[in-house]
N, CA, C and O of each residue as an XYZ file, in Angstrom:
840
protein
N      -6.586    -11.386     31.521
C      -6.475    -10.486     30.369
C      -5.362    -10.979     29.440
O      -4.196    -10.977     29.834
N      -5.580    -11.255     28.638
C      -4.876    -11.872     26.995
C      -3.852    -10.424     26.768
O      -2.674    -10.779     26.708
N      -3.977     -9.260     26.663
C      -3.137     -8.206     26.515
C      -3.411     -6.889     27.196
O      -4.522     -6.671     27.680
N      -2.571     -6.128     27.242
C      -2.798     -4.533     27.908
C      -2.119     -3.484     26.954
O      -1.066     -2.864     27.109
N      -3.122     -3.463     25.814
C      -2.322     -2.195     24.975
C      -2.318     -1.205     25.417
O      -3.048     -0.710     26.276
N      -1.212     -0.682     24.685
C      -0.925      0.828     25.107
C      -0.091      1.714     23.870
O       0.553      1.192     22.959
N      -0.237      2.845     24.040
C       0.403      3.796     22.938
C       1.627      4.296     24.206
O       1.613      4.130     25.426
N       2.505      4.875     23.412
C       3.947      5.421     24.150
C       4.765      6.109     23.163
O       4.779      5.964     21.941
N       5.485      6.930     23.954
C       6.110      8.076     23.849
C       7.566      7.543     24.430
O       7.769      6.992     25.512
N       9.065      8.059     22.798
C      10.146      8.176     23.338
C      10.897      9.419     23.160
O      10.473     10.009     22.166
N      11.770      9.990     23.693
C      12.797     11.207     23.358
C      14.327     10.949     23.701
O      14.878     10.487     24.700
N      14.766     11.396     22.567
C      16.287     11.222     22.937
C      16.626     12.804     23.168
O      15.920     13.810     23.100
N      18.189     12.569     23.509
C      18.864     13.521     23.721
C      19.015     14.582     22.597
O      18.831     15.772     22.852
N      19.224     14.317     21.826
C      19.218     14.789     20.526
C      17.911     15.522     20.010
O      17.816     16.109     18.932
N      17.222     15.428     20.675
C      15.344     16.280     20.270
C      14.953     15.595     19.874
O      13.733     15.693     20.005
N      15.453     14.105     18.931
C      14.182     13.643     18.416
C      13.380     12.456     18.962
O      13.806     11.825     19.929
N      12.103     12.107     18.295
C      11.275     11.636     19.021
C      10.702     10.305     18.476
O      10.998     10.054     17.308
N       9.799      9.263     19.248
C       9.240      8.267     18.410
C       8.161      8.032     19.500
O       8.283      7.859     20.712
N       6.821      8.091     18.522
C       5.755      7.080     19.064
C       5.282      6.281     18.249
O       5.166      6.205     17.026
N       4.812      5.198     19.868
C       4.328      3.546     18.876
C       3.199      3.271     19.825
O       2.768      3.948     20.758
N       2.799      2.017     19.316
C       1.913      1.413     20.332
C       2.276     -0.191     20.224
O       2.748     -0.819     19.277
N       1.985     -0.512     21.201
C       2.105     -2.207     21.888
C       0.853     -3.002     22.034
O      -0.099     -2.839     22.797
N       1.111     -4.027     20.994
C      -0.514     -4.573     21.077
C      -0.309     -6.196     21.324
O      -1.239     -6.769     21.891
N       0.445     -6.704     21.072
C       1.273     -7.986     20.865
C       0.475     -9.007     22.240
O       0.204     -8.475     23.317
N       0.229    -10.273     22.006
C      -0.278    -11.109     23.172
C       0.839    -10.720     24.376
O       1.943    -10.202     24.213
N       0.251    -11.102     25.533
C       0.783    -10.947     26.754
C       1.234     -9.653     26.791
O       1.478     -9.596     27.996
N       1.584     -8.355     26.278
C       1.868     -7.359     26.501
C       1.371     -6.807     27.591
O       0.257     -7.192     27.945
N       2.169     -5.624     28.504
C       1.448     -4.633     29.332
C       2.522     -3.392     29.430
O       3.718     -3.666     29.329
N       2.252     -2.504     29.557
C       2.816     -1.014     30.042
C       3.925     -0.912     31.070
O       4.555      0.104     31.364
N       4.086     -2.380     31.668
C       5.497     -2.527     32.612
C       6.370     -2.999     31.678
O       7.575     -2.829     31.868
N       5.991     -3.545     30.730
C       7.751     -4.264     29.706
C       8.271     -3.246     28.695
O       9.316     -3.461     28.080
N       7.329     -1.803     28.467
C       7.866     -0.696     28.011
C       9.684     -0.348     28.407
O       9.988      0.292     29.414
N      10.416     -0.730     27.723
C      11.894     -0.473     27.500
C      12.575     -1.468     28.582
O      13.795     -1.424     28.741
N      11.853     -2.272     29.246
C      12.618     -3.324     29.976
C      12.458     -4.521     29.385
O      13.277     -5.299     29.875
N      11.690     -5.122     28.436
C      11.565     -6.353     27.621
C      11.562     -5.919     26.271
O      12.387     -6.177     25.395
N      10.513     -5.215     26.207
C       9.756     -4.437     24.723
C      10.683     -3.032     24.245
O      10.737     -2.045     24.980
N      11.359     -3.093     22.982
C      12.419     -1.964     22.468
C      11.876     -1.428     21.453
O      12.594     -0.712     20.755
N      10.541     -1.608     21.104
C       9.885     -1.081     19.791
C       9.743     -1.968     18.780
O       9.352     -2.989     19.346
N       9.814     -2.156     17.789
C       9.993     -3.144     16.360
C      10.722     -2.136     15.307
O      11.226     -2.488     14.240
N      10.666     -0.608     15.904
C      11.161      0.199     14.854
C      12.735     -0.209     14.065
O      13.288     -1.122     14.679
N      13.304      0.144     13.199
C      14.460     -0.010     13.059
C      15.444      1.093     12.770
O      16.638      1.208     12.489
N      14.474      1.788     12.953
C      15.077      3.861     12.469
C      16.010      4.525     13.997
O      16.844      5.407     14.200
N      15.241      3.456     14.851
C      15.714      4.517     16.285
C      16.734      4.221     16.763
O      16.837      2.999     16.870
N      17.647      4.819     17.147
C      19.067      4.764     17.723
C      19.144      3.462     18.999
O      18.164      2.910     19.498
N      20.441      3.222     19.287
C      20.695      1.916     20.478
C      20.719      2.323     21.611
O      20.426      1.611     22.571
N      20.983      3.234     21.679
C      20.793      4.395     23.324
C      19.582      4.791     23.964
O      18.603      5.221     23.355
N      19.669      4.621     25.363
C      18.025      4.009     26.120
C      18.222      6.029     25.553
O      19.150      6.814     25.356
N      16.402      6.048     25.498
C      15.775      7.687     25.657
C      15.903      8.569     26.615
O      16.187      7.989     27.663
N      15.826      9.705     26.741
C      15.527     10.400     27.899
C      14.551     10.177     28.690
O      14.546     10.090     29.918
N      13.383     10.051     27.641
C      12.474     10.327     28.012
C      11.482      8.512     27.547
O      11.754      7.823     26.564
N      10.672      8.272     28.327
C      10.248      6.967     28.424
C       8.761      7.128     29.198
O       8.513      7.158     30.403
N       7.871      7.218     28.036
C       6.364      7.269     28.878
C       5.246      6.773     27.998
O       4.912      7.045     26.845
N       4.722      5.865     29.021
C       3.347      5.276     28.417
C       2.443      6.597     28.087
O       2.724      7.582     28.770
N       1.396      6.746     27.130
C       0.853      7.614     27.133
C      -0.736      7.313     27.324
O      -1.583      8.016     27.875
N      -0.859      6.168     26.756
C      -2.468      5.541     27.033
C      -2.598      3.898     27.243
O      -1.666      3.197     26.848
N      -3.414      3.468     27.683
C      -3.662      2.214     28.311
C      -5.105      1.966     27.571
O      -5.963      2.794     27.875
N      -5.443      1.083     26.768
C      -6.469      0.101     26.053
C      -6.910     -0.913     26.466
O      -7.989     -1.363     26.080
N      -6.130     -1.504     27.373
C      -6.693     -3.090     27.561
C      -6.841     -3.991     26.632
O      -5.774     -4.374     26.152
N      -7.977     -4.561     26.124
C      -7.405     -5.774     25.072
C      -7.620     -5.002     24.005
O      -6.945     -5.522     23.116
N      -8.174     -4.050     23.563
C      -9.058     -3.079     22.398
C      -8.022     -2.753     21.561
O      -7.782     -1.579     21.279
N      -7.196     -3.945     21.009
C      -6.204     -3.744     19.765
C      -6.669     -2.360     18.684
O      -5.973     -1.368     18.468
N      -7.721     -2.584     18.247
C      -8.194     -1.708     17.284
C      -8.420     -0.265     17.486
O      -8.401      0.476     16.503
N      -8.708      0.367     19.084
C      -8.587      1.588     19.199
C      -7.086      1.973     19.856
O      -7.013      3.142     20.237
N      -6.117      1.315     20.004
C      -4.751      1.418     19.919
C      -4.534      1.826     18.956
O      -4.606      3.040     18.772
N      -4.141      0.855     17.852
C      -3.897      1.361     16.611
C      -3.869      2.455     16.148
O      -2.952      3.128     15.678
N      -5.456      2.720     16.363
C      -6.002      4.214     15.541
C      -5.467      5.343     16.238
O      -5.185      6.445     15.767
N      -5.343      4.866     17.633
C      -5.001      6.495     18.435
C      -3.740      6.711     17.852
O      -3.508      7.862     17.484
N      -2.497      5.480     17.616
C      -1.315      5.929     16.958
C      -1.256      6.475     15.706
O      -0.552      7.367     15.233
N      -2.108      5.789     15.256
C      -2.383      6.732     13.442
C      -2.668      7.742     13.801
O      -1.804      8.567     13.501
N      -3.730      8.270     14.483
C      -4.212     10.147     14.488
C      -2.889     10.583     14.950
O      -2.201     11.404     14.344
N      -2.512      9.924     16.197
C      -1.340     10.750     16.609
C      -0.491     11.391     15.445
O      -0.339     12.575     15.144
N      -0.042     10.365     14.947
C       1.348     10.403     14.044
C       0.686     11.481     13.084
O       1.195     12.593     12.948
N      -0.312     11.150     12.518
C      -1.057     12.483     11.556
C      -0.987     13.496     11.552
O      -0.473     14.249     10.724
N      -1.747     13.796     12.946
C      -1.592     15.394     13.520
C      -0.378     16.240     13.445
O      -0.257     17.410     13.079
N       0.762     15.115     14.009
C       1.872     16.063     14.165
C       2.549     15.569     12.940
O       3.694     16.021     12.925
N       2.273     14.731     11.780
C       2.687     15.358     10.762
C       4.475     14.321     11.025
O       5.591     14.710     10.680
N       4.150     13.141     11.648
C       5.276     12.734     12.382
C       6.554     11.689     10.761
O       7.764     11.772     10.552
N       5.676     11.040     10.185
C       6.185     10.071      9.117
C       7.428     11.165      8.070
O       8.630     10.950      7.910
N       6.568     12.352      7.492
C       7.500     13.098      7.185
C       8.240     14.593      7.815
O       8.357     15.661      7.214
N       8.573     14.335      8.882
C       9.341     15.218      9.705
C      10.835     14.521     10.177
O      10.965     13.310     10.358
N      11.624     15.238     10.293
C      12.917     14.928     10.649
C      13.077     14.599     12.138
O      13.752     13.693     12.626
N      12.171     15.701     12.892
C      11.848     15.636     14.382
C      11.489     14.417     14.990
O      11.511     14.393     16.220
N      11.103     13.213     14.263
C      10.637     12.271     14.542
C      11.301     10.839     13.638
O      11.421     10.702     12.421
N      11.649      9.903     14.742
C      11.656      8.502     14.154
C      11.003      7.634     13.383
O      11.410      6.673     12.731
N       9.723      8.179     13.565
C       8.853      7.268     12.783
C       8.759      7.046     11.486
O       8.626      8.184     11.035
N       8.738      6.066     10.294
C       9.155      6.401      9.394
C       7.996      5.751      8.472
O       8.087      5.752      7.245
N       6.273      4.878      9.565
C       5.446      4.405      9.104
C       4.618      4.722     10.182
O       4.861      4.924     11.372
N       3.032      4.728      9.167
C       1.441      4.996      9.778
C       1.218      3.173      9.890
O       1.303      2.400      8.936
N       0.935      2.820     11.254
C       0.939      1.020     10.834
C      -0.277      1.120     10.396
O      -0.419      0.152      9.648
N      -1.551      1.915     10.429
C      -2.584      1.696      9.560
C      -2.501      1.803      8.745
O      -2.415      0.696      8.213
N      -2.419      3.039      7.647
C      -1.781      3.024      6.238
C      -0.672      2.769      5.862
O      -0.718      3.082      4.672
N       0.198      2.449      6.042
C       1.008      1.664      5.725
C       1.988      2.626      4.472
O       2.523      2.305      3.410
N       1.882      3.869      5.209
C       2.632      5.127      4.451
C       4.077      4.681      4.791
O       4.281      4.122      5.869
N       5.187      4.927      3.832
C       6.249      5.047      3.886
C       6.445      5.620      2.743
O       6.014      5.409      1.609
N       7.752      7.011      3.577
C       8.139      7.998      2.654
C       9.857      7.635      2.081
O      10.621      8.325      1.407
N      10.056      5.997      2.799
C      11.685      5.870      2.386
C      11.631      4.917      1.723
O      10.622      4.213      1.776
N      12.497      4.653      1.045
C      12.546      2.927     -0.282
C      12.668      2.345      0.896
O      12.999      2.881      1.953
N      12.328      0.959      0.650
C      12.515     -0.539      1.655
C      13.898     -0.524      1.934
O      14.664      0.227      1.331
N      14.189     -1.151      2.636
C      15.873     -1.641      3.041
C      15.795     -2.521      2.345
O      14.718     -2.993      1.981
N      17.197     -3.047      1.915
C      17.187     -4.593      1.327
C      16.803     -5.483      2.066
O      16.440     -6.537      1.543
N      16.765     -5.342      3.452
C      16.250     -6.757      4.653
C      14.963     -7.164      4.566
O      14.412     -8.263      4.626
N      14.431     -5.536      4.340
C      12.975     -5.384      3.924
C      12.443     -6.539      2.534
O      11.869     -7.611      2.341
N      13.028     -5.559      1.916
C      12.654     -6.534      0.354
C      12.679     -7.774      0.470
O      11.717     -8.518      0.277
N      14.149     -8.207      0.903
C      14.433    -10.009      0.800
C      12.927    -10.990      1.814
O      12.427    -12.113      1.750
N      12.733     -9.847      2.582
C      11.054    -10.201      3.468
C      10.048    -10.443      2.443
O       9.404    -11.431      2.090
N      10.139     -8.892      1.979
C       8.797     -9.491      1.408
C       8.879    -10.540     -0.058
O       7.825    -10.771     -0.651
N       9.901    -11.001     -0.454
C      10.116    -11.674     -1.989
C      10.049    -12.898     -1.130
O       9.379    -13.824     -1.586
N      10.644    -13.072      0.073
C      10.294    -14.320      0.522
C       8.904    -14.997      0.701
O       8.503    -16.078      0.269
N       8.193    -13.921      1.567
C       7.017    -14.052      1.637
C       6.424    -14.256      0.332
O       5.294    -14.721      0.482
N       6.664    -14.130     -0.646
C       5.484    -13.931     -1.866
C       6.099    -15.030     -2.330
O       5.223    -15.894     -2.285
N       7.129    -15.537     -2.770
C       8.165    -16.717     -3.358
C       6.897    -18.218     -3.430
O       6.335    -18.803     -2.504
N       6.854    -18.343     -4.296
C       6.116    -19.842     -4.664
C       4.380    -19.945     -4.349
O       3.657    -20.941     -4.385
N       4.050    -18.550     -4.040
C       2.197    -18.230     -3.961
C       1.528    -18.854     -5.266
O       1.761    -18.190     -6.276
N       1.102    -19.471     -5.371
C       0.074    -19.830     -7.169
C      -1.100    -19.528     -5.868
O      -1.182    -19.887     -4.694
N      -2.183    -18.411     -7.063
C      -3.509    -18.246     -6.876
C      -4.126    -19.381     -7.563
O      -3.550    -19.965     -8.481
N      -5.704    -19.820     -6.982
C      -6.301    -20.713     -7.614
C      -6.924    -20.213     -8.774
O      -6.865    -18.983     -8.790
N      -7.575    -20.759     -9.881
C      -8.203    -20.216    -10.681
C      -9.230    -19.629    -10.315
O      -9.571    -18.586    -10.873
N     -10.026    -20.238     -9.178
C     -11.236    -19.348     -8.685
C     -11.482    -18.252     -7.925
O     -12.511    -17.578     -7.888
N     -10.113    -18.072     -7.108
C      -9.817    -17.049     -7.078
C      -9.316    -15.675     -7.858
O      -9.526    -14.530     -7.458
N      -8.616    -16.045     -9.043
C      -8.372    -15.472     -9.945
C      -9.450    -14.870    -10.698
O      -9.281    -13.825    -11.325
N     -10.947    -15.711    -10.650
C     -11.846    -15.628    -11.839
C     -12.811    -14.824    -10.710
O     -12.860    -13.704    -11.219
N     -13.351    -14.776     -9.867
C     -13.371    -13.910     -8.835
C     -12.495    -12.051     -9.077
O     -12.851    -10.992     -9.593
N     -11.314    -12.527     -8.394
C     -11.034    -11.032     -9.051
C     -10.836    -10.301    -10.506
O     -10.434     -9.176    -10.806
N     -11.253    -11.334    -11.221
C     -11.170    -10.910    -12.621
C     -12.825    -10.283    -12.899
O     -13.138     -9.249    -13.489
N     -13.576    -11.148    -12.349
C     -15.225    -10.620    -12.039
C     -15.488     -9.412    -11.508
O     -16.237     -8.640    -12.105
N     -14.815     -9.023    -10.115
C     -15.191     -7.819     -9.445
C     -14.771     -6.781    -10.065
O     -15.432     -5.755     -9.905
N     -13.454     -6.724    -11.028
C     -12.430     -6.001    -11.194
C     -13.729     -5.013    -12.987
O     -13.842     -3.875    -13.442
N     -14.218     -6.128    -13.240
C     -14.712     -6.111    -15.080
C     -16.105     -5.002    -14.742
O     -16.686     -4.842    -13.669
N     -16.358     -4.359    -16.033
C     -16.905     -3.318    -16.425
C     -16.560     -2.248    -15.364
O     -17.233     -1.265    -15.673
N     -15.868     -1.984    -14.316
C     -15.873     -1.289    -13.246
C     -15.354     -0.082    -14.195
O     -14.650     -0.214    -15.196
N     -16.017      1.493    -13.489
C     -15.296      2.894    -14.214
C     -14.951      3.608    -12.907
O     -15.700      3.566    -11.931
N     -14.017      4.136    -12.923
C     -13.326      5.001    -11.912
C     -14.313      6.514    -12.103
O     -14.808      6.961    -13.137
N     -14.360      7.012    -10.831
C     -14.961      8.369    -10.693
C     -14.078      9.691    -10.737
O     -13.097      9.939    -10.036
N     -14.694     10.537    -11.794
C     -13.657     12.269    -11.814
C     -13.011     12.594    -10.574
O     -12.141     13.464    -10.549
N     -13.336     12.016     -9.621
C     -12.803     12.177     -8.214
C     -11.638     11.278     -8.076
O     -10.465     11.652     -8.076
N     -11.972     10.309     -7.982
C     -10.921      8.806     -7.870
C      -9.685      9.640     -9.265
O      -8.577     10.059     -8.930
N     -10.155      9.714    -10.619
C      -8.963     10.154    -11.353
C      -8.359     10.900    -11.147
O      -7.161     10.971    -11.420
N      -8.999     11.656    -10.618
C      -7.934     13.504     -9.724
C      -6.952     12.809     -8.963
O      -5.735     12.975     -9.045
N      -7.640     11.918     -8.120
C      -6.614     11.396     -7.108
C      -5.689     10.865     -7.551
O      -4.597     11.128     -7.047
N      -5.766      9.915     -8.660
C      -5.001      9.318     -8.982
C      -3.364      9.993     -9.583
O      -2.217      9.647     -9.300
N      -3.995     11.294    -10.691
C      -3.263     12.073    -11.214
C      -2.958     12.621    -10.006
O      -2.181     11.714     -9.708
N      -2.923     13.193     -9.254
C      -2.225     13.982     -8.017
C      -0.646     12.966     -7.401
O       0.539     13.230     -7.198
N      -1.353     11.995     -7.318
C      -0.498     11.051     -6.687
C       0.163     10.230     -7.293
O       0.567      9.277     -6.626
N       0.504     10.282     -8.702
C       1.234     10.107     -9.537
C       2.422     10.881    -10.148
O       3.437     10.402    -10.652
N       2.090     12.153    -10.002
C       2.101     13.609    -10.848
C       3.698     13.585    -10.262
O       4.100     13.433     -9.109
N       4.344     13.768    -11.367
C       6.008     13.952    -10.753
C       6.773     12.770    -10.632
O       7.987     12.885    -10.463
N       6.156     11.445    -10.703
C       6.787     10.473    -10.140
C       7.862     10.073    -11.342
O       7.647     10.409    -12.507
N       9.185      9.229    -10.896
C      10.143      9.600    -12.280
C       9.893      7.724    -12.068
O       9.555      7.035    -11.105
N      10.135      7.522    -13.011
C      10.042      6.142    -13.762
C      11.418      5.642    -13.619
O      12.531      6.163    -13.695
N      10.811      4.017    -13.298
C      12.107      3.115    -12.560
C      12.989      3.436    -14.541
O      14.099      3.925    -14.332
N      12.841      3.343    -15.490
C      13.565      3.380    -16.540
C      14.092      4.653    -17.083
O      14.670      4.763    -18.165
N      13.783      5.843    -16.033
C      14.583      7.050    -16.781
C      15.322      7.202    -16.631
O      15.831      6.940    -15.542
N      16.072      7.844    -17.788
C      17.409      7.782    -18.711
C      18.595      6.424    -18.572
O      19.813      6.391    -18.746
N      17.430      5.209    -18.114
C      18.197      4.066    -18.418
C      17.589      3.156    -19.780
O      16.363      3.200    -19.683
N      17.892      2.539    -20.722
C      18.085      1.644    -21.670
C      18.245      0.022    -21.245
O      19.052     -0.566    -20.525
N      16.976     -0.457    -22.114
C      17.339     -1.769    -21.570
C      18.564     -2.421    -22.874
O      18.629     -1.803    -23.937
N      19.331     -3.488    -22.689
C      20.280     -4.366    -22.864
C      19.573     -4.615    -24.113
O      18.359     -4.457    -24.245
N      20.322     -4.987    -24.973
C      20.023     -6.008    -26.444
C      19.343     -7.390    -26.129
O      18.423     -7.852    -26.804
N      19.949     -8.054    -24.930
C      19.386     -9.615    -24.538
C      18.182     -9.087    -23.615
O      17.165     -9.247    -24.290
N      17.983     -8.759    -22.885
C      16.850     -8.093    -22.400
C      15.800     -7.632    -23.543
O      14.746     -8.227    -23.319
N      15.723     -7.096    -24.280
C      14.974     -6.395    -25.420
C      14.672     -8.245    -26.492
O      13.729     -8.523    -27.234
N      15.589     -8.896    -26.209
C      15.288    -10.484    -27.235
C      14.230    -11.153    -25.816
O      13.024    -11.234    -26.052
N      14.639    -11.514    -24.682
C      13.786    -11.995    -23.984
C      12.511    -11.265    -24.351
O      11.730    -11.834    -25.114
N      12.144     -9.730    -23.752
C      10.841     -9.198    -24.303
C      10.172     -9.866    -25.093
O       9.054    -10.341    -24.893
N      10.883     -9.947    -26.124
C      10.276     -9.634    -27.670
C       9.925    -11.373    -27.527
O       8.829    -11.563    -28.055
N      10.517    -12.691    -26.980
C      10.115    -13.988    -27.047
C       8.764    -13.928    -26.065
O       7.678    -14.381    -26.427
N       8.964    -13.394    -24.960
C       7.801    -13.468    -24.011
C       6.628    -13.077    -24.834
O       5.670    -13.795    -25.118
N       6.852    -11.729    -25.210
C       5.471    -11.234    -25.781
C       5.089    -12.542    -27.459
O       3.963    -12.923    -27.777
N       5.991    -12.803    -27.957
C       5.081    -13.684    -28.633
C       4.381    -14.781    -28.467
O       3.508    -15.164    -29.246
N       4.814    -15.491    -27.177
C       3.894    -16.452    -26.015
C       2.874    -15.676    -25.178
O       2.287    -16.157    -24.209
N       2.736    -14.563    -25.594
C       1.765    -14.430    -25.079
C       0.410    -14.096    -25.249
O       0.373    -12.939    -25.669
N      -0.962    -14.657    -25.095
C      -2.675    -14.926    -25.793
C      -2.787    -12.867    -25.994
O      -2.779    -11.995    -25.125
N      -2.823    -12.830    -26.581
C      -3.692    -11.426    -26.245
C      -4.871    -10.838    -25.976
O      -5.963    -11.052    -26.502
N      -4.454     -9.751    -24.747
C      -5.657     -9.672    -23.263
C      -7.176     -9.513    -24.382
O      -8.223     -9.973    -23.927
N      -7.198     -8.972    -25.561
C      -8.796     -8.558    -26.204
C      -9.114     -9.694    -26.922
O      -9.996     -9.478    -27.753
N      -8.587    -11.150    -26.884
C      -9.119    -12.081    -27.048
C     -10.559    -12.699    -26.549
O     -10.563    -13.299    -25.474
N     -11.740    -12.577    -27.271
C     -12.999    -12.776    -26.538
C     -13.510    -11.613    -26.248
O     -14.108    -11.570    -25.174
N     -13.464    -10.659    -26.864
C     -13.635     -9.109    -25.704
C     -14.521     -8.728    -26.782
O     -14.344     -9.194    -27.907
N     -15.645     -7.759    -26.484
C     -15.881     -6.883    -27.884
C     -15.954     -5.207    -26.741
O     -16.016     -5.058    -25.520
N     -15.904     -4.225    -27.903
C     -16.155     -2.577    -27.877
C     -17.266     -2.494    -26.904
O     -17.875     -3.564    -26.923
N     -17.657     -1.854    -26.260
C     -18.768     -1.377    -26.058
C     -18.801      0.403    -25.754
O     -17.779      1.088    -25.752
N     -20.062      0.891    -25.530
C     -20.031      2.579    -25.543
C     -20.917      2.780    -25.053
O     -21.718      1.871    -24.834
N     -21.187      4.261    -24.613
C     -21.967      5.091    -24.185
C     -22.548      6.016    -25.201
O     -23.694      6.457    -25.295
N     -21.393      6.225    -26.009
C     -21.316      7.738    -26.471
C     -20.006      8.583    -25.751
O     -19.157      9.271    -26.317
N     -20.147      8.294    -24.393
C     -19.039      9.253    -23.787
C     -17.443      8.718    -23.592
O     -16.338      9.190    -23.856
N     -18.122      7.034    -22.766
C     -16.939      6.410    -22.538
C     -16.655      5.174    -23.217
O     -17.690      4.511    -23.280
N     -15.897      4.724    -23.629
C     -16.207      3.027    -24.036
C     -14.903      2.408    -23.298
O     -13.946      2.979    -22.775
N     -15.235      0.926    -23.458
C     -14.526     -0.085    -22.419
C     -15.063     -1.466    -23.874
O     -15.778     -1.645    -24.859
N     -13.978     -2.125    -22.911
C     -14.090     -3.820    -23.309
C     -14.685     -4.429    -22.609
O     -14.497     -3.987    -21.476
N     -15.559     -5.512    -22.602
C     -16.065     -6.725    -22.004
C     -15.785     -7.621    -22.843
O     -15.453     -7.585    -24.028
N     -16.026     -8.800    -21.778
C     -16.021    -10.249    -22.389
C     -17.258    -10.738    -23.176
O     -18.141    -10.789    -22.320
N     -17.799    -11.135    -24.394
C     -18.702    -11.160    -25.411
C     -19.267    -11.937    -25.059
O     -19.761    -12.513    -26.028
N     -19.678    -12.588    -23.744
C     -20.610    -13.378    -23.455
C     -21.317    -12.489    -21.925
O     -22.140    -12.964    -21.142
N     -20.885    -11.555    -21.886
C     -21.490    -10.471    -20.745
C     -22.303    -10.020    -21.196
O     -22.278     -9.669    -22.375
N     -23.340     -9.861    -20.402
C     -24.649     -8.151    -20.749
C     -23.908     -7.407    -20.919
O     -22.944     -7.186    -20.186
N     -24.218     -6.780    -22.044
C     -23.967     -5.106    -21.691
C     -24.965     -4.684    -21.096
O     -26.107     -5.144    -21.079
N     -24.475     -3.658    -20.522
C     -25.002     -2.963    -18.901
C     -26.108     -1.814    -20.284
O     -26.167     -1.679    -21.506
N     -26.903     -1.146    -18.808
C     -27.816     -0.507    -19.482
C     -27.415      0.562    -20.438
O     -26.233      0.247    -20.576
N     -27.586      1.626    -21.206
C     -26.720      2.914    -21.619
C     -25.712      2.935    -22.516
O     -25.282      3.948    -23.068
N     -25.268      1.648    -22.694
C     -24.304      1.022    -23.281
C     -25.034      0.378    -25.047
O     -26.238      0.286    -25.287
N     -24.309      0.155    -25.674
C     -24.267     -0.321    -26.795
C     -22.624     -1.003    -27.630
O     -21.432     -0.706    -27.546
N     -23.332     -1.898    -28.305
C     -21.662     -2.468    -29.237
C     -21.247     -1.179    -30.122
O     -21.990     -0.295    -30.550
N     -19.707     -1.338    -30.291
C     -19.343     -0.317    -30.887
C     -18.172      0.264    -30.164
O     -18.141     -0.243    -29.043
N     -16.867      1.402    -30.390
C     -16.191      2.248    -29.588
C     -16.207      3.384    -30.026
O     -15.430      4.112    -29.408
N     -16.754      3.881    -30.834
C     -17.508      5.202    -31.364
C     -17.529      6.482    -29.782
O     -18.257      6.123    -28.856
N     -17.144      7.154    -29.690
C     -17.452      8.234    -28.526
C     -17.593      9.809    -29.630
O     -16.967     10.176    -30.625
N     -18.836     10.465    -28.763
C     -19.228     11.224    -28.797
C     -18.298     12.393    -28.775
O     -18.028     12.757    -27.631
N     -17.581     13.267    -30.002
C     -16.826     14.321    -28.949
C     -17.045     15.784    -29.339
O     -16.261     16.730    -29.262
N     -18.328     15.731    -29.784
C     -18.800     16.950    -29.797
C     -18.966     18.027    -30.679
O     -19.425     19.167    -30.612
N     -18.171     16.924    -31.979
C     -18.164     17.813    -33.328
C     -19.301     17.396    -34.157
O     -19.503     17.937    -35.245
């Protein structure tokens, strides 16, 4: 056997709590707090009170996982105080800013990536004529709604505001090649060598009822 996942349960003295799961090659349910200390970085240096496997998977990485996501869900664990946990590793929820250790991770990781063009022209393809649904926009507005902007009540710099202003004149502008198109209800841009889709017509004219 390549691994022995498992989900687990810790408690400190203090009431509070953390569950995880262990999926990692060679893993098993005996190196729980004698090799294996979590990956968390929220939880205190002091062994737990309390120290218990709670389920056993075998190699089945993928229903590990999930049992820790429902877990953490249910009880509501990411934003509670009662609990260490401070991420869903499936969604990838976090309710705290990154640490700086964090960040310098991920800028590293991303540091010197060039996409190919065909990849680029690819997601520029999937991404074009696409319309979001009254549903998808609710969501969106919900989960936006309140959020305060990295620039409030800050001012950018005079040399900051000259860089801007040089960048943006190097730069093609995005409706280059593009024409109007419409419904009547909604209109959008495409690229002028696309079909327009059925329903559609040239033009940005919308319908609003007067």
């Amino acid at each position: 056997m390549e691994r022995n996942c498992y989900t687990y349960f810790l408690k400190w003295s203090n009431g509070k709590m953390y569950y995880g799961c262990r999926y990692a090659k060679g893993c098993d349910p005996s190196d729980l707090w004698e090799s294996y200390f979590t990956s968390s970085e929220y939880i205190p240096k002091e062994t737990p009170t309390v120290i218990k496997v709670t389920r056993v998977f075998g190699e089945n990485v993928s229903d590990c996982r999930n049992h820790e996501s429902r877990f953490l869900k249910k009880v509501g664990a990411v934003k509670s105080d009662m609990w260490y946990n401070r991420t869903d590793i499936n969604n990838f929820y976090n309710d705290k800013p990154h640490s700086d250790k964090t960040k310098q991770k991920i800028s590293d990781s991303l540091l010197g990536i060039k996409y190919s063009e065909e990849r680029n022209k690819k997601v520029s393809d999937s991404l074009r004529g696409r319309t979001l649904s009254e549903e998808h926009r609710k969501n969106i507005a919900k989960a936006t709604s309140g959020r305060i902007g990295g620039m409030t009540d800050k001012k950018h710099t005079h040399d900051t505001k000259k860089k801007m202003s040089e960048s943006a004149k190097k730069r093609k502008p995005n409706a280059k090649g593009t024409i109007w198109i419409t419904n009547g209800i909604i209109r959008k841009r495409i690229h002028k060598d696309d079909n327009i889709p059925c329903g559609f017509k040239r033009g940005s004219k919308i319908d609003n009822g007067k």
